[in-house]
N, C-alpha and C positions, 0 to 999 in steps of 0.2 A: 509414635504419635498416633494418638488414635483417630478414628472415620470421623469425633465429634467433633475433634480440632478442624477438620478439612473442610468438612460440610459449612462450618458455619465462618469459616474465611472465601469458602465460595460465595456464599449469601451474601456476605459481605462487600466481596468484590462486585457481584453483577447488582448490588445497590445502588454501588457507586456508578455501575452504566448507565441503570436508566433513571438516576440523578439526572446525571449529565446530559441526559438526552433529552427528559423533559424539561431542564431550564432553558425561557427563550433566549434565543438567537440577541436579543436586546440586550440582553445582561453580561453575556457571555459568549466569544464567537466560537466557530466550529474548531477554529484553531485551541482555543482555551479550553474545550469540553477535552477534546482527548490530550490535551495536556495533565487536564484533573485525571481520566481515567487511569492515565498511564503512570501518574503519582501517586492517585489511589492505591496501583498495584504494587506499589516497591513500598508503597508503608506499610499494605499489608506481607506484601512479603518478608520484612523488618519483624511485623508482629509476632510472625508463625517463626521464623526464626529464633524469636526470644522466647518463646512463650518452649519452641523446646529446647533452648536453654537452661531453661528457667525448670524442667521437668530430672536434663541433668544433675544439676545443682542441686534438688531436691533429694533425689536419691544418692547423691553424694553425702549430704547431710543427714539421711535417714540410712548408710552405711554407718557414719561418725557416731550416731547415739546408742546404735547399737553396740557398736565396741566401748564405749562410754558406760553402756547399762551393765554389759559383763563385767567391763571391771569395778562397776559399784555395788553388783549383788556379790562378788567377790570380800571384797571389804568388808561386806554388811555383814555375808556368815561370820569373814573372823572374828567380828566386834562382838557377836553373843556369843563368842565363846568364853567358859567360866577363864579369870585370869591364871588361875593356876595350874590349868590345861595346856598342852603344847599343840599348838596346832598340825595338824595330819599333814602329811604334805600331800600338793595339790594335786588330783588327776589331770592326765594327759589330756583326757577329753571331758571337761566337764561340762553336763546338762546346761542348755542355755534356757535362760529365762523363757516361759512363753511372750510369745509373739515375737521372739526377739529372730533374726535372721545369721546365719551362719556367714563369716566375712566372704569368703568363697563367691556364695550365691550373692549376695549383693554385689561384689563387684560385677559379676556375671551379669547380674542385672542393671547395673550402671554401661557394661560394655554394649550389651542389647538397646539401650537407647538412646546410645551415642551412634549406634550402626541406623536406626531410625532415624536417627537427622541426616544420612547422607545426602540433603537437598545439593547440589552444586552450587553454591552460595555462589564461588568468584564465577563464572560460568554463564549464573541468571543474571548477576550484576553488569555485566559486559551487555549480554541481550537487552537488559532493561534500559542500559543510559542510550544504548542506537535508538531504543522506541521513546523517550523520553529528548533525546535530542533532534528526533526527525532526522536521524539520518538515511544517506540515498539507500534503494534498496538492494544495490550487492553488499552492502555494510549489514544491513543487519541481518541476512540471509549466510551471511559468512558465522555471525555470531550465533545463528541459530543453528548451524551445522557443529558448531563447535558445544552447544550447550546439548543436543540429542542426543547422543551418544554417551552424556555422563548421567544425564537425566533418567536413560532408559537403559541400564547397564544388560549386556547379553542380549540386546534384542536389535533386528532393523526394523529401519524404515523409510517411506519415501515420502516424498512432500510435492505437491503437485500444484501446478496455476493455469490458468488460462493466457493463453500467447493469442493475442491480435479478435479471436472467436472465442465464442461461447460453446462449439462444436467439440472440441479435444483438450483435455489434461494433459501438460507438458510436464514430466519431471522436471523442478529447480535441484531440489538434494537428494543425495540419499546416503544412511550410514550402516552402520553394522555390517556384519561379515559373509551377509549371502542375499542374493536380490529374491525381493516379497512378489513384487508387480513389474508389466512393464514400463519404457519409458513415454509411451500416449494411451491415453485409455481415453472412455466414452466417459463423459458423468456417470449414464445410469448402470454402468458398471460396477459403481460404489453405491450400495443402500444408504450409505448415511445422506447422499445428496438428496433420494427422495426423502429419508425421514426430518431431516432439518437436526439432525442430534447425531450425536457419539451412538454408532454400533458396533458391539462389542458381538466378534466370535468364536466360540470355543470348540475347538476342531478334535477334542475328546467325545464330545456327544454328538453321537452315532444317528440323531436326529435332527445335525443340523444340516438345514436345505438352502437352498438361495443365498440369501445375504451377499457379501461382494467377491463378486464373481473376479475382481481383476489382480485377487490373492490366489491365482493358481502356482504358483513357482515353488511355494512352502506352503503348505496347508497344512499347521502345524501349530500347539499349542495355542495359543489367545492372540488374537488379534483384535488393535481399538483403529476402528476407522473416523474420523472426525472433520466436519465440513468447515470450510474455513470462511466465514462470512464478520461480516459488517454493515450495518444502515441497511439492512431488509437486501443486499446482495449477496450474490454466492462468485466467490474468488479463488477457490481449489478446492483441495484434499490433503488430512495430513493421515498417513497409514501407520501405525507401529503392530510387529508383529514377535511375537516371543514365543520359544519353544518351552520356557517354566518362568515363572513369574519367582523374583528373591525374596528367600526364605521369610524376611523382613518386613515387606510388602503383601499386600494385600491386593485384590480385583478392581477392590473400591478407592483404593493409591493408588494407581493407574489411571483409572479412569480419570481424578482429579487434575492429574500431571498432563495429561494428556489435555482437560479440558483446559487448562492455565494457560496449553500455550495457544491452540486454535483461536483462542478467546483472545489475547493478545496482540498474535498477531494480524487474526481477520481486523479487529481495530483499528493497528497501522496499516494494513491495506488499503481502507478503507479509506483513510485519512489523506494516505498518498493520493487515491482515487481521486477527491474532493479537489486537494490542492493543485493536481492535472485541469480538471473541468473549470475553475476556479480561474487557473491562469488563461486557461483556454477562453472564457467569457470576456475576459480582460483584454484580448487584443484580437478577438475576432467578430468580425457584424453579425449582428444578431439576424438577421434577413437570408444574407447571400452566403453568410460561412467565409467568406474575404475575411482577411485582415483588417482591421478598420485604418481611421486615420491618424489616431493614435502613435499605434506601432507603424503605420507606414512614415509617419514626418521624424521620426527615432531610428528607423530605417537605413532612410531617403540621407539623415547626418550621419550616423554612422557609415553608409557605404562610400558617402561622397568625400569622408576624410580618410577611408583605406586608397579613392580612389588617389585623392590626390599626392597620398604616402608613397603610393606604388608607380606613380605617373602612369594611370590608365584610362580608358574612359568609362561613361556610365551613362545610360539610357535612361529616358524618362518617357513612356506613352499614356495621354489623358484621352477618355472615350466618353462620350455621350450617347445616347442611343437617339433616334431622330423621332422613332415614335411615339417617344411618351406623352408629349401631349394629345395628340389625335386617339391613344387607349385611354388616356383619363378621361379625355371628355365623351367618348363612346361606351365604355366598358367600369369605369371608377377606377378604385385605388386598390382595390385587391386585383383586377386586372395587372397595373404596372408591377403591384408586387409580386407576380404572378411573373411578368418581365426580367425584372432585376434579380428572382433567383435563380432563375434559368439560369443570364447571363453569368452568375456568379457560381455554378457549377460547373459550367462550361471551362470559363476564361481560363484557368488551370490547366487545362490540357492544350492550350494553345501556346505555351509561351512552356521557355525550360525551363529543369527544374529548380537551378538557383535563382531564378527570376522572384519577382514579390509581389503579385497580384493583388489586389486593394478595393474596397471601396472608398473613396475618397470624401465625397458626401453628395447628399441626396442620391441622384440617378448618376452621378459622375464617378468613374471607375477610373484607376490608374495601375501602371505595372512596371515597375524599377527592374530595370536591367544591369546586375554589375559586369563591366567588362566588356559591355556593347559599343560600338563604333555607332556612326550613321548610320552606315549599308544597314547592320546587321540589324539595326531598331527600328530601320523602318522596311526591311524584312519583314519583322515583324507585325508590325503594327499593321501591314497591307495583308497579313495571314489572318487575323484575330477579325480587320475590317469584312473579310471575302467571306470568313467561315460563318460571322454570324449573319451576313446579309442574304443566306441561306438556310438559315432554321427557321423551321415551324413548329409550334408551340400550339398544340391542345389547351384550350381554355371553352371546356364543355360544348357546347355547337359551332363554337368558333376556333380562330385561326391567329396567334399571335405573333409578326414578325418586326423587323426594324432593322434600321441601315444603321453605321457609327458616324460619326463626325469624331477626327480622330487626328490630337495633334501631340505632334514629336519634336523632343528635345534633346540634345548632347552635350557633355561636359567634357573636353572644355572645350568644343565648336561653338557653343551657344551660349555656356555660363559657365562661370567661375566657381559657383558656391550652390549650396542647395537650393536656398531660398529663389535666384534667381531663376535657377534648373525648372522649379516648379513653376513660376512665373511664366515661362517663357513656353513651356508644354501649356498650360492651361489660357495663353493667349493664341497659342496656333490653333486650341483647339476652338475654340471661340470663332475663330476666321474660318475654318469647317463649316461651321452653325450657320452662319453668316452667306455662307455660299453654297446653302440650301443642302448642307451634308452630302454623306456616301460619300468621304472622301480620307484621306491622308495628307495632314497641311506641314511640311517643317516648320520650324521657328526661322529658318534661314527667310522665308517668306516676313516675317514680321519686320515692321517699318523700320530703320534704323535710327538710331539717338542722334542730335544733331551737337 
């Protein structure tokens, strides 16, 4: 396959990126872009596939005409020979036509570029349907470990991400028969992160300086280092390192291989990225970082029927903060909001960790307990009331603080079902309100049904 086939199914592909990146959002969602991308690439990889097919085939048929032509300039001398002549018999080796190719050599040369296509066809196709199906990502990390090592015959490598920070490269894989890097490196240990591109280097030239320092273990033959981004982010490093590149292969097949998969996979990265942040918008307040109310009443049903599955109990605390109006009307609304996300960084560390912290609506917060008793919820809620009736809150010359009015409910001391769970926490809290806050009211307190 030659560099001209490569090059221009690369151009081809990152067409198809920034297609898909410049059609708006209106026409086509984010989900549907790297759909197209990731389509894009398996029909181009179809193409390249056929096209050297289609190169075999040719020299298969340009083997045929050749033997075809020998034995029709065969024919042709006997035919001008006079009829009364006996014809010589034929040499062992006789002269071939010009231009014509010895069968030898052509098959030789059919066998040369059948050894050119060793793309791992079944290998990319496995890789390709995980990024085409959205699959999780030990699935396609598994598939990717399985396609590296057919891809990049005789050589390792290792593949690197970010775990939690931006601070250290974690190894996910790594294959081949001896280790290139360690398993945490720095970014700027790898040149390709500052260059934003594939660097490629070659440990024969005796003037090579710098470049990425985190290949000390083999410093050896060519190495392609490659960043692995998406949507203007940077999300690893993929390293492959070789002590000779196949006979077959070229610097500039490499490179390509290399770029097909960075390119790739930074796009499914990317995309997982997206559909994290995505879901995350989807059921969390855009203010306080709480869950909203959304997912708390989806919540609040589902816990209240494991509760009733398991016959256990489950906690309900609704809170109001006492100052909000005496900041709205002194200080405005960036003041409370100023309030409400305090409260909403806070309230998390007040309450454990299977608890479900919320914002409920407007100023009104709530916090599902599974598994909580009485005691233990209003425990609680007398911890969450004490902690914040002691914060102070910087708000430029001034001093932001406030008390809760703060009412508790249990299932099944107080209600049966969710709806009324909720009911009955958001009336006690109300009778808080009512009795001038800074307080903890049970629902045992609310009037009884006659």
């Amino acid at each position: 396959m030659s560099m001209v086939s490569y090059f221009f199914w690369l151009v081809a592909f990152i067409a198809g990126v920034v297609v898909a990146y410049f059609v708006p959002e209106t026409s086509l969602s984010i989900g549907g872009k790297f759909f197209f991308i990731g389509a894009w690439g398996v029909v181009l990889g179809f193409v390249l596939f056929s096209i050297c097919r289609k190169k075999v085939e040719n020299a298969e048929v340009e083997f045929t005409e050749t033997l075809n032509s020998i034995k029709g300039e065969r024919f042709d001398l006997a035919t001008r020979m006079p009829v009364n002549e006996k014809p010589e018999p034929e040499p062992e080796d006789l002269p071939l036509p010009k231009g014509a190719v010895p069968a030898k050599e052509a098959l030789k040369k059919i066998e040369e570029v059948a050894l050119r296509v060793g793309f791992p066809l079944e290998a990319w196709r496995k890789y390709a349907r995980c990024l085409l199906k959205d699959r999780p990502v030990p699935e396609v990390v598994k598939a990717l470990e399985e396609l590296l090592p057919k891809l990049f015959p005789n050589a390792s490598g290792i593949l690197y991400m970010y775990a939690g920070t931006q601070t250290d490269l974690h190894k996910v894989l790594s294959f081949g028969g001896y280790m290139i890097s360690d398993d945490v490196i720095r970014p700027a240990e790898c040149a390709s992160f500052d260059a934003g591109d594939i660097v490629i280097s070659d440990y024969s030239n005796p003037n090579l300086t710098g470049g990425c320092t985190h290949l000390h273990h083999h410093p050896h033959g060519v190495s392609f280092c490659a960043p692995i981004e998406g949507i203007e982010e940077h999300f690893g490093i993929l390293s492959v390192q070789t002590d000779a590149l196949p006979d077959n292969e070229s610097m500039d097949d490499w490179h390509a291989k290399v770029s097909i998969v960075a390119t790739t996979f930074g796009q499914y990265v990317a995309n997982q990225n997206l559909n994290i942040r995505f879901k995350q918008q989807s059921i969390r307040d855009s203010l306080t970082g709480l869950f909203n109310r959304r997912y708390m009443e989806e919540s609040l049903a589902r816990e209240v029927s494991a509760a009733i599955r398991h016959n256990s109990p489950i906690g309900l605390i609704m809170l109001y903060p006492d100052a909000i109006v005496d900041i709205l009307q002194s200080k405005g609304r960036h003041a409370v909001e100023q309030l409400l996300w305090e409260l909403g960084q806070r309230l998390p560390g007040y309450v454990r960790s299977e608890d479900i912290p919320c914002r409920y609506e407007g100023e009104v917060f709530c916090v599902i307990l599974p598994g909580a008793d009485l005691k233990i919820t209003r425990q609680r809620a007398e911890k969450i009331r004490n902690e914040i009736s002691q914060l102070q809150i910087a708000y430029g010359d001034a001093i932001l603080s406030t008390t809760l009015s703060v009412g508790v409910s249990v299932m099944p001391v107080h209600a049966g079902d969710a709806n009324t769970l909720l009911y009955t926490a958001g009336a006690s809290m109300h009778m808080a309100i009512e009795a001038a806050g800074n307080r903890v009211v049970l629902a045992d307190s609310l009037p009884k049904k006659s």
